[in-house]
C-alpha positions in Angstrom: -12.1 -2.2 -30.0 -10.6 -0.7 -27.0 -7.7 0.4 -29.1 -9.6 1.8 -31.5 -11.0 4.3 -29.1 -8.0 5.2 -27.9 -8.3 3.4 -24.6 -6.0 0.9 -23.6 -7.4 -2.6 -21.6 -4.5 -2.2 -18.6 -5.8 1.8 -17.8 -9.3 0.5 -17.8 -8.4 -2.0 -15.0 -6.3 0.7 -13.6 -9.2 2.9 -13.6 -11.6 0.3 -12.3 -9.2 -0.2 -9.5 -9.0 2.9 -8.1 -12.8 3.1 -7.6 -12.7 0.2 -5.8 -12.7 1.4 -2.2 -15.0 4.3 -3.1 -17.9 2.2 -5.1 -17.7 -0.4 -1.9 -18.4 2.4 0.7 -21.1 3.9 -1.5 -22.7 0.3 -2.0 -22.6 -0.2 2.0 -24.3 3.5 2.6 -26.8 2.4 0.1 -28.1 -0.5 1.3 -27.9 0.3 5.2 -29.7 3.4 5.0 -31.9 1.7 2.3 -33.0 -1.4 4.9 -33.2 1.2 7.4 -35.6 3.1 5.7 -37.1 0.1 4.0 -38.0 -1.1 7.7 -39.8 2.1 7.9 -36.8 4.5 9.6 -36.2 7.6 9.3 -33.3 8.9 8.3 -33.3 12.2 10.2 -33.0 10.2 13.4 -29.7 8.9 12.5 -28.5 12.7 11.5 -26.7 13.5 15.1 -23.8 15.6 14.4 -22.3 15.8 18.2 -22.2 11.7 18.4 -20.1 12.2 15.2 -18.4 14.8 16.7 -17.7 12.9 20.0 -16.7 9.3 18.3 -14.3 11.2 15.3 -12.7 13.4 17.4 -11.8 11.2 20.1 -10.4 8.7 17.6 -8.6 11.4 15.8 -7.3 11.8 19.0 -6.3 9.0 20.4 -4.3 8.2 16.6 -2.2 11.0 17.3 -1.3 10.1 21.2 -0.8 6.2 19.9 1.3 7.7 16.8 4.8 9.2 16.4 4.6 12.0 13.4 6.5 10.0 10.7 3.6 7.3 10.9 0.5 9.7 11.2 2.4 11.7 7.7 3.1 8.2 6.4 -0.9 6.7 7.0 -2.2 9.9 4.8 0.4 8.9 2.4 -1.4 4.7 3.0 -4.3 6.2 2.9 -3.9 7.6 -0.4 -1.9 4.6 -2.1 -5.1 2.9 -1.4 -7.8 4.6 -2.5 -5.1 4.5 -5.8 -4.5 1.0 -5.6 -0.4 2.1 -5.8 -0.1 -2.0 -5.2 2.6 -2.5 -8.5 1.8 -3.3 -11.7 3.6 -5.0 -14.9 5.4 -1.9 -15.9 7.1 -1.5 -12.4 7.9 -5.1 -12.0 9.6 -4.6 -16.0 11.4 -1.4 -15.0 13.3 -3.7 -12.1 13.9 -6.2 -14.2 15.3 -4.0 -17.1 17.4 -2.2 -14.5 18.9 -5.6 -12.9 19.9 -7.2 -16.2 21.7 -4.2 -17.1 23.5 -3.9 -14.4 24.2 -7.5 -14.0 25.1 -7.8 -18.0 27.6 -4.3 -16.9 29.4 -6.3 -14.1 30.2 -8.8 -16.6 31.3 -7.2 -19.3 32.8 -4.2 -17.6 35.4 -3.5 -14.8 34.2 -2.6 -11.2 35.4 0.5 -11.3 33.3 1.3 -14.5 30.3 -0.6 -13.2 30.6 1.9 -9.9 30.7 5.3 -11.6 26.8 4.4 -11.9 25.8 2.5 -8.2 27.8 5.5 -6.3 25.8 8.6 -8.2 22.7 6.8 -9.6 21.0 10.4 -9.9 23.5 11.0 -12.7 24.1 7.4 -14.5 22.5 7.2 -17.7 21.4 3.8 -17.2 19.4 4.4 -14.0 17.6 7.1 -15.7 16.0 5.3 -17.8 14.3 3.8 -14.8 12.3 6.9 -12.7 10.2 5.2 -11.1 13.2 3.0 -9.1 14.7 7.1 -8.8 11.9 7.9 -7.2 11.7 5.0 -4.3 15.0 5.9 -2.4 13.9 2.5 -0.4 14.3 0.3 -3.8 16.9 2.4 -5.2 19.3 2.2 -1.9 18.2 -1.8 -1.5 19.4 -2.7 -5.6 22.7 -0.1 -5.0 23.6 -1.1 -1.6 23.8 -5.1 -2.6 25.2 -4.8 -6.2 28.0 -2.7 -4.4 28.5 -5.4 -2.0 28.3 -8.3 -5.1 31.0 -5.8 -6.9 33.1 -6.7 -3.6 33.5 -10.2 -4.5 34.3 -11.6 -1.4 30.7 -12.1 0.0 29.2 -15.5 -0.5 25.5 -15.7 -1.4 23.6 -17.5 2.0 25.7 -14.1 3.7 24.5 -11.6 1.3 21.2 -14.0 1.0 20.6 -13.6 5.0 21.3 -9.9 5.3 19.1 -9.1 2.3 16.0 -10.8 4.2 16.9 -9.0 8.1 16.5 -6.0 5.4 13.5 -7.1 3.8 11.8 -7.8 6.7 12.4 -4.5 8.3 11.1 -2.2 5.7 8.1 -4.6 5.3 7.1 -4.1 9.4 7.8 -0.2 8.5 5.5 -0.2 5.9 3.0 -2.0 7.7 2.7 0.4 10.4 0.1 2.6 8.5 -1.8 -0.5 8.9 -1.6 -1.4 12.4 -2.4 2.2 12.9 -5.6 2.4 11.3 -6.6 -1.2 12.7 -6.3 0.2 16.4 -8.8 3.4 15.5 -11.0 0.4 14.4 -10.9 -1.9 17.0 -11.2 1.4 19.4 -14.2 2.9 17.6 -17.1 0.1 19.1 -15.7 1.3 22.5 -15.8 5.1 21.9 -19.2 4.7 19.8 -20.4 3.1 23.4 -18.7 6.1 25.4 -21.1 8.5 22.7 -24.2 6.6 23.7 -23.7 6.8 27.2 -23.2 10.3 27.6 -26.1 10.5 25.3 -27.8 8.6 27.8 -26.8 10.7 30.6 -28.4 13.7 28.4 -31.3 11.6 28.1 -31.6 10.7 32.3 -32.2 14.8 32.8 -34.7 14.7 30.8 -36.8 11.8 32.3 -40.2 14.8 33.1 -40.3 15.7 29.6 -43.2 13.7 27.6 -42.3 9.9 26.2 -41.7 11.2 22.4 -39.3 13.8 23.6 -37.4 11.0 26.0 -37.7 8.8 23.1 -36.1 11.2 20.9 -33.1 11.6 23.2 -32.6 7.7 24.2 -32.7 7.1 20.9 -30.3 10.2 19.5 -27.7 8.0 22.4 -28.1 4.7 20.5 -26.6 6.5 17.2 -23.4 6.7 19.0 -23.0 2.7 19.2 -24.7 2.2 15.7 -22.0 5.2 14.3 -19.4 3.3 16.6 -20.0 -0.3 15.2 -20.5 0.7 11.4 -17.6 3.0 11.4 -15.1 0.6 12.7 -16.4 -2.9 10.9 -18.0 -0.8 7.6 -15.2 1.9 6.8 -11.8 1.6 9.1 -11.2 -1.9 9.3 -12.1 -2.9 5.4 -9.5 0.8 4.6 -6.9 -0.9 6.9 -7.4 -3.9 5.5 -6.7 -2.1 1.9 -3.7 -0.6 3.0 -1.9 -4.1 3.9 -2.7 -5.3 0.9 -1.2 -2.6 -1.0 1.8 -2.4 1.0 2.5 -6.2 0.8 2.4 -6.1 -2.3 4.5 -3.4 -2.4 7.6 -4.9 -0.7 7.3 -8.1 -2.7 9.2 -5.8 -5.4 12.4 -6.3 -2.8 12.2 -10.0 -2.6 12.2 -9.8 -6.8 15.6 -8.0 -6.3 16.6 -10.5 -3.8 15.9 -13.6 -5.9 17.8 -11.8 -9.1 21.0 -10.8 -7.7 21.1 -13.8 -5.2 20.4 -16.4 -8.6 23.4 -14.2 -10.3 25.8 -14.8 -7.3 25.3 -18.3 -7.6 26.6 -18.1 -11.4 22.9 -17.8 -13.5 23.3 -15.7 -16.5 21.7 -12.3 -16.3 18.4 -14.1 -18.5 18.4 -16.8 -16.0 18.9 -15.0 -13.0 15.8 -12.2 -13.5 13.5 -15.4 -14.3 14.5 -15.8 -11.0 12.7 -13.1 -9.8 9.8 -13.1 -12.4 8.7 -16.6 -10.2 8.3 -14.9 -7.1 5.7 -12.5 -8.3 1.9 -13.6 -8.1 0.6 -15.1 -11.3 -1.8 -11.7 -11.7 1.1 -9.6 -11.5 3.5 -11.3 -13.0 5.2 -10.2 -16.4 5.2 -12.4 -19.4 8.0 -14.4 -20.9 7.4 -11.7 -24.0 7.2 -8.2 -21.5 10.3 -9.7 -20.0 12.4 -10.7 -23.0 11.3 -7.5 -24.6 12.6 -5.1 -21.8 15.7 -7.2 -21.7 16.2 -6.8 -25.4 15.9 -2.7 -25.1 18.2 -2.9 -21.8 21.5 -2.6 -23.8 20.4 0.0 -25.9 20.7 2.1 -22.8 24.1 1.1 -22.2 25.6 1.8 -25.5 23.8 5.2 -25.3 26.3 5.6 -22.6 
């Protein structure tokens, strides 16, 4: 039915995905203000701009002291990946997988010099432009080019190339992850600063202590927002967005440990179909390809080699 309507099933769940963070923050705003106002609030009580002012700011702030610039550029670009849920799907597990076999059925059947015309200029080799998305991730693209060079050597052994491959792997994960850790601290900061708004409320509200009981009122209770805004915005919005972003970005550099498993299973003598189902294990069952995607890519693979 879905095909019939010209909708596929895998961009409905991509679209579903994507609304994810947005529908969850709009389900929270619903039902806090709703029980607020269910319990007989008002929600023009709760509209104080400056406490918003004070608690946003200074945790604007204090992200860019705690930050270098490449991280504060690199959290809008976390920030964005998760509202899009960029976590990878089938087709970018397939395109790694397509590109590995090639290049692993080229080293067999070709000489290294052949096989290196395409690892030193992979901008210009016809095989890896079959594959744009690897193009466009210089990480991935540099991590598969640096280590079928080195395999090309001959004289590594695999626990060597094995051991160097995870140092890597492990270092562009705790890059990637700083996004994260960024975000997490403006959460665990905002309680604190939402406190630091209701106390200078607070001291507002001490000058004030002639005026009549409804205007105090108003004022000692304008301060409170400032720990309600504090509390809500760290537990309600930054913590569950960092939390989004690790997710994303785990799954992200589990796409390196695919590579890993492929070209470390070759090394070890697996033939090219053995050595990618290698690598097709390590991916979560959710994610994971099928035995069909798989042996369907492979079968296109060296079409694009005698296109050379």
């Amino acid at each position: 039915m879905n095909e019939a309507i010209g909708i596929s099933l895998p961009a409905i769940e991509h679209g579903e995905n994507e609304l994810t963070i947005i529908v969850g923050f709009i389900f929270t705003m619903i039902c806090m203000l709703g029980g607020f106002v269910a319990m007989g609030g008002k929600l023009g009580v709760l509209i104080q701009p400056w406490e918003y002012v004070i608690i946003g700011g200074s945790a604007i702030g204090t992200f860019i002291v705690a930050n270098p610039m490449p991280v504060i550029k690199d959290t809008g670009k976390a920030t964005m990946e998760a509202f899009a849920n960029r976590a990878p799907k089938n087709e970018d597990y397939l395109e790694i997988i397509g590109l590995l076999f090639t290049l692993m059925q080229e080293i067999r059947a070709k000489t290294r010099a052949e096989v290196e015309g395409h690892i030193d200029e992979p901008e210009n080799s016809p095989i890896f432009q079959n594959y744009q998305r690897i193009l466009a991730d210089k990480d991935k693209l540099n991590f598969i080019t640096d280590y079928v060079r080195l395999i090309m050597l001959g004289n590594a052994r695999p626990h060597e190339i094995e051991a160097l491959m995870e140092e890597e792997i492990h270092t562009l994960s705790q890059d990637r992850l700083k996004p994260y850790q960024a975000v997490q601290s403006v959460a665990d900061a905002l309680p604190a600063l939402g406190i630091v708004a209701a106390v200078l409320g607070v001291i507002k509200a001490m000058g004030s202590l002639d005026k009549p009981p409804e205007i105090l009122g108003a004022l000692i209770g304008a301060a409170l927002v400032g720990t309600f805004a504090g509390i809500f915005m760290s537990y309600g919005m930054a913590g569950p967005l960092a939390a989004k972003i690790k997710s994303v970005r785990q799954k992200q550099s589990r796409q390196f440990v695919v590579i890993k498993q492929t070209l470390i299973a070759f090394m070890n003598g697996a033939t090219p179909h053995i050595a990618i189902e290698h690598g097709r294990k390590t991916v979560s069952a959710k994610d994971r390809p099928t035995l069909d995607m798989v042996e369907e890519q492979t079968m296109n693979a060296p079409v694009a080699v005698a296109a050379e």
